[in-house]
Wavefront OBJ file of the C-alpha trace (Angstrom):
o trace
v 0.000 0.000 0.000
v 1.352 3.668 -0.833
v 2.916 4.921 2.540
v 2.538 8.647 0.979
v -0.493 10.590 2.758
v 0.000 13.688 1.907
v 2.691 16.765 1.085
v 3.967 19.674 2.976
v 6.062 22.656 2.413
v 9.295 22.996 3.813
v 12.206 25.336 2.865
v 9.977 26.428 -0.481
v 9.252 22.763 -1.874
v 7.462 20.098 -1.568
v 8.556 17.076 0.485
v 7.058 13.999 1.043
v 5.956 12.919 4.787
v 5.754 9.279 5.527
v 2.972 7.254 7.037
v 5.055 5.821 8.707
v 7.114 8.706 10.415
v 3.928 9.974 11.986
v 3.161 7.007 13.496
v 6.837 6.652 14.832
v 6.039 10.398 16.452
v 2.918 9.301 18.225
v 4.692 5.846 19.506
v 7.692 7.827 20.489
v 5.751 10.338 22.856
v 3.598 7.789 24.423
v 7.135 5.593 24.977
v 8.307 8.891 26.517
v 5.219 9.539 28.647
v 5.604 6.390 29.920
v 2.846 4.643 28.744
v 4.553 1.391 28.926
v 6.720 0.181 31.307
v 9.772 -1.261 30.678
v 8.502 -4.632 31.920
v 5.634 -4.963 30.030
v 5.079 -6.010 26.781
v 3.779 -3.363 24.051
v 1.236 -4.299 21.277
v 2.395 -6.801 18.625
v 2.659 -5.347 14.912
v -0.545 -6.822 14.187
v -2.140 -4.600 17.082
v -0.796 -1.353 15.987
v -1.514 -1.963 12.294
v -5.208 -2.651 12.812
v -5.355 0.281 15.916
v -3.597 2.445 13.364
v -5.214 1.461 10.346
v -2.240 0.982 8.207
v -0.590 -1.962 6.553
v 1.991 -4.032 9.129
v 4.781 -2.604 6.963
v 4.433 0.489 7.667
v 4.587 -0.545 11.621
v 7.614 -2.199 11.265
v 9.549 0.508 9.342
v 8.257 2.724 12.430
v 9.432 0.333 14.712
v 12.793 -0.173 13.097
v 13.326 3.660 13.743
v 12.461 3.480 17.385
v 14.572 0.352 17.966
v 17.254 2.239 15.980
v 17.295 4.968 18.403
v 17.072 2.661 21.219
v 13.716 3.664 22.624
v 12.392 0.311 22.124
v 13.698 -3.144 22.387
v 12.382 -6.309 20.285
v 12.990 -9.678 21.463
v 12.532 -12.702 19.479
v 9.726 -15.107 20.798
v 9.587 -12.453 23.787
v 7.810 -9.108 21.951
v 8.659 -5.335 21.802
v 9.422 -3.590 25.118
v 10.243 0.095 25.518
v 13.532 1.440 27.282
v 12.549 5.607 27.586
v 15.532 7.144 28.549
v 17.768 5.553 26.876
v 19.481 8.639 25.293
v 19.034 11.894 26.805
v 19.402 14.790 24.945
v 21.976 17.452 25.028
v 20.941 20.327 27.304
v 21.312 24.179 26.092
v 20.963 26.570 29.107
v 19.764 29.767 27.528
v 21.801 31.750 30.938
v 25.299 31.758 30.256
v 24.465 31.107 26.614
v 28.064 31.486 24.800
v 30.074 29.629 27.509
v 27.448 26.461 26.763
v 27.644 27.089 23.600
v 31.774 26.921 23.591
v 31.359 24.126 26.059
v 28.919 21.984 24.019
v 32.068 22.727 21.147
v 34.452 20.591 23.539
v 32.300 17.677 23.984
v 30.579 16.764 20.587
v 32.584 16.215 17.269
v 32.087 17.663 13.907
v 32.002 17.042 10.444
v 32.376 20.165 7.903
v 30.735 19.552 4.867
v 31.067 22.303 2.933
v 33.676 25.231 3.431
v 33.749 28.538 0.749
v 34.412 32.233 0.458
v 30.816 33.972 -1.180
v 28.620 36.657 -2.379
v 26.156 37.403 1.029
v 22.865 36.765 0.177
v 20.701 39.683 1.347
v 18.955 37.474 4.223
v 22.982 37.029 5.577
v 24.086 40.540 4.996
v 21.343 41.993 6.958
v 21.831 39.619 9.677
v 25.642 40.913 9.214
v 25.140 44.188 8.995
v 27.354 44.040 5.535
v 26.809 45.190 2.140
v 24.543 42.666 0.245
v 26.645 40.178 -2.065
v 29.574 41.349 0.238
v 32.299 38.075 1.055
v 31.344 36.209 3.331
v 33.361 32.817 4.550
v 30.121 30.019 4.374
v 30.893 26.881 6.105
v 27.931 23.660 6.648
v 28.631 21.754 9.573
v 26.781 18.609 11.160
v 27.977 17.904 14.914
v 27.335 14.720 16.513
v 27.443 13.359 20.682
v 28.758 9.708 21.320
v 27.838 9.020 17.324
v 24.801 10.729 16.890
v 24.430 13.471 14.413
v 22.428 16.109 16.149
v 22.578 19.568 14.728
v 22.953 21.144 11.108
v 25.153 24.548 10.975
v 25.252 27.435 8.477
v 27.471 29.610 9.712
v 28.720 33.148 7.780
v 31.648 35.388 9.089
v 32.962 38.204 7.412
v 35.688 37.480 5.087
v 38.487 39.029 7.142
v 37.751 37.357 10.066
v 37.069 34.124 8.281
v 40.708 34.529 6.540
v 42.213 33.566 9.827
v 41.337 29.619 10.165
v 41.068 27.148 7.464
v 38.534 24.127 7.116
v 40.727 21.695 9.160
v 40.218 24.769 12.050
v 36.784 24.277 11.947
v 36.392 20.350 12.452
v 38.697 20.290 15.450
v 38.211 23.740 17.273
v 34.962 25.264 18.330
v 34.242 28.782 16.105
v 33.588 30.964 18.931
v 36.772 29.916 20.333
v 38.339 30.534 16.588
v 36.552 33.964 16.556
v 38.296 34.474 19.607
v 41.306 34.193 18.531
v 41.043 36.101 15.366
v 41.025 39.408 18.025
v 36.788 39.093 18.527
v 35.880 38.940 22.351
v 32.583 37.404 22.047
v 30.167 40.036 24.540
v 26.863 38.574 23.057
v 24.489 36.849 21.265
v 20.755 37.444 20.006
v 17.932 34.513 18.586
v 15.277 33.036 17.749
v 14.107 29.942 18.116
v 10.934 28.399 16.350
v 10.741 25.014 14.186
v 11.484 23.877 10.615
v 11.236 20.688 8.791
v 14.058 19.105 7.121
v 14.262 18.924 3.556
v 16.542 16.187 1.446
v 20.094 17.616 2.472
v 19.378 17.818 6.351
v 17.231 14.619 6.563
v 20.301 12.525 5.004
v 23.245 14.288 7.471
v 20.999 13.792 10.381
v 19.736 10.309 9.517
v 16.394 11.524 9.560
v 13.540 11.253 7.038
v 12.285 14.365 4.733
v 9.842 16.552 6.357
v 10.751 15.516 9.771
v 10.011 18.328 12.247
v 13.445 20.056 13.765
v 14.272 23.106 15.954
v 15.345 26.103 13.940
v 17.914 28.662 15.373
v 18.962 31.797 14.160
v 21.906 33.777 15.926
v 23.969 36.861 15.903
v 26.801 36.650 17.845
v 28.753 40.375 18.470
v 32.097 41.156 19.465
v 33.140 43.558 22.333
v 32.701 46.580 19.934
v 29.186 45.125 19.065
v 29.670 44.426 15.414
v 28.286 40.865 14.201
v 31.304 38.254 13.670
v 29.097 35.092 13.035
v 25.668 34.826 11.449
v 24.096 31.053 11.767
v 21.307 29.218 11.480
v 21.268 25.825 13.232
v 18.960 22.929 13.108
v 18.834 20.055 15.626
v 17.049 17.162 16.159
v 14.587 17.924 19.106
v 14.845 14.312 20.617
v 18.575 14.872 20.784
v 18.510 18.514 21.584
v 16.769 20.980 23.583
v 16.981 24.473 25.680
v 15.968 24.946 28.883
v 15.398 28.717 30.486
v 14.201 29.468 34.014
v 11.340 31.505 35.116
v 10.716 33.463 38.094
v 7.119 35.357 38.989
v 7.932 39.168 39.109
v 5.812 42.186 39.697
v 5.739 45.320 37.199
v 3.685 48.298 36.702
v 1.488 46.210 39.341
v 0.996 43.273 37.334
v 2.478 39.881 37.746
v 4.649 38.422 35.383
v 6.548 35.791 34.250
v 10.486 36.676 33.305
v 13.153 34.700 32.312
v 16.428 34.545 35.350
v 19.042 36.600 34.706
v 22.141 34.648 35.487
v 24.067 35.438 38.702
v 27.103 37.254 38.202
v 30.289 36.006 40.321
l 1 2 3 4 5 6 7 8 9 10 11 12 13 14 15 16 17 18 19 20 21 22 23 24 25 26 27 28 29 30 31 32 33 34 35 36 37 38 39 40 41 42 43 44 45 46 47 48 49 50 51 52 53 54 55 56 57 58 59 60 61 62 63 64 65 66 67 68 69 70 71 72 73 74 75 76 77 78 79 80 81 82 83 84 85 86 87 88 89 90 91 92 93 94 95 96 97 98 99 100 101 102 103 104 105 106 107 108 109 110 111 112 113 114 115 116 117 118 119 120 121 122 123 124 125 126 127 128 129 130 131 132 133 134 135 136 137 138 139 140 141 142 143 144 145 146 147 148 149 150 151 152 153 154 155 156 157 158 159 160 161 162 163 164 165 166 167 168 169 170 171 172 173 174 175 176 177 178 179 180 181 182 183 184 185 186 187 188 189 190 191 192 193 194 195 196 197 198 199 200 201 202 203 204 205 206 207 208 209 210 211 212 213 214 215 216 217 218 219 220 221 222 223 224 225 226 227 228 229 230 231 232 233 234 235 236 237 238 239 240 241 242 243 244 245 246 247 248 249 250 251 252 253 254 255 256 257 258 259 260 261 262 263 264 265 266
């Protein structure tokens, strides 16, 4: 039976979204809420096909993705039991956002797969604050944790602050900590965060399918004279990745509000 339900747009095309990706969504939350224990057995293939409606195929190719990222274990003669938990995923603290950030560079590996000097596109010059089709030093980067691809980076720095590391830099040092040492003390950062699917170039470095949903960062990062040494825009995979902010209750103009905790300084 055809898998294909329907299309969605992502990045300006169409992409295809599987049957049986959506069903591996739903079974991955409910193993995460805990709706089965570890101990006890989950529904056989049959089960889920006829709860689901769909073909026992398409179960099984969504079961081969959970068992693939270990959220589910299938024993022969035995059944399909879930182990939640299994991978945690890497923590961003939004206070004290460049040291994580330079941190997080120190403990995950990376892979550059593309590296060139370019015309800024007018999206990247804004974000710049540069002349449109200005150079601009374009690198794509996919970082992984104990194996695991996790993120996609686009990153743009001016071209003569990109002149001062090569390729090889970038796949052994963290670029803040290149930036750094190009004469940028890194003061600050500003972005956003919302959501983005992934089209046929991210789905295949992350080992995901197409139209699988991601988080979507953008980020300016400034120097200590605030001009903008690093535009990028970063997608992860949200089971692998995720931010976490504080919130305290504050009053103002005699309402109360939620705000985000400034970090304490030492």
């Amino acid at each position: 039976m055809a898998t294909m339900v329907r299309r969605i747009q992502a990045d300006g095309g169409d992409v295809p979204l599987p049957l049986y990706h959506r069903i591996y969504v739903v079974l991955r939350q409910q193993i995460e809420e805990g709706r089965w224990k570890p101990d006890e057995t989950m529904p056989s293939e049959h089960e889920l096909a006829s709860h689901f409606s769909v073909s026992r195929i398409t179960i099984r190719r969504a079961l081969e993705r959970l068992e693939k990222e270990k959220l589910i274990s299938r024993r022969r003669g035995s059944g399909t039991f879930a182990q939640p938990g299994e991978v945690a995923p890497l923590q961003q603290n939004l206070s004290g956002l460049i040291e994580n950030l330079l941190i997080m560079g120190l403990k995950t590996t990376v892979r550059v797969l593309d590296f060139a000097y370019i015309g800024a596109p007018p999206e990247v010059a804004a974000a710049l604050e540069i002349a449109p089709q200005a150079p601009v030093q374009k690198s794509v980067r996919v970082r992984s944790h104990r194996d695991m691809p996790f993120s996609y980076l686009t990153t743009w720095v001016p071209e003569d602050i990109g002149r001062h590391f090569k390729r090889t830099d970038l796949a052994r040092r963290p670029l803040l900590a290149l930036l750094e040492e190009s004469g940028h003390t890194i003061s600050r950062a500003e972005q956003v965060i919302s959501a983005r699917l992934a089209d046929t170039a991210v789905a295949q470095a992350l080992n995901m399918d197409v139209g699988a949903a991601l988080l979507y960062v953008r980020r300016q990062v400034r120097d200590a004279n605030d001009r903008v040494v690093e535009y990028i825009q970063a997608l992860y995979r949200p089971e692998l990745y995720e931010y976490s902010m504080g919130m305290k209750r504050v009053s103002r103009s005699g309402k109360s509000l939620w705000s985000a905790e400034a970090e304490s300084a030492d």
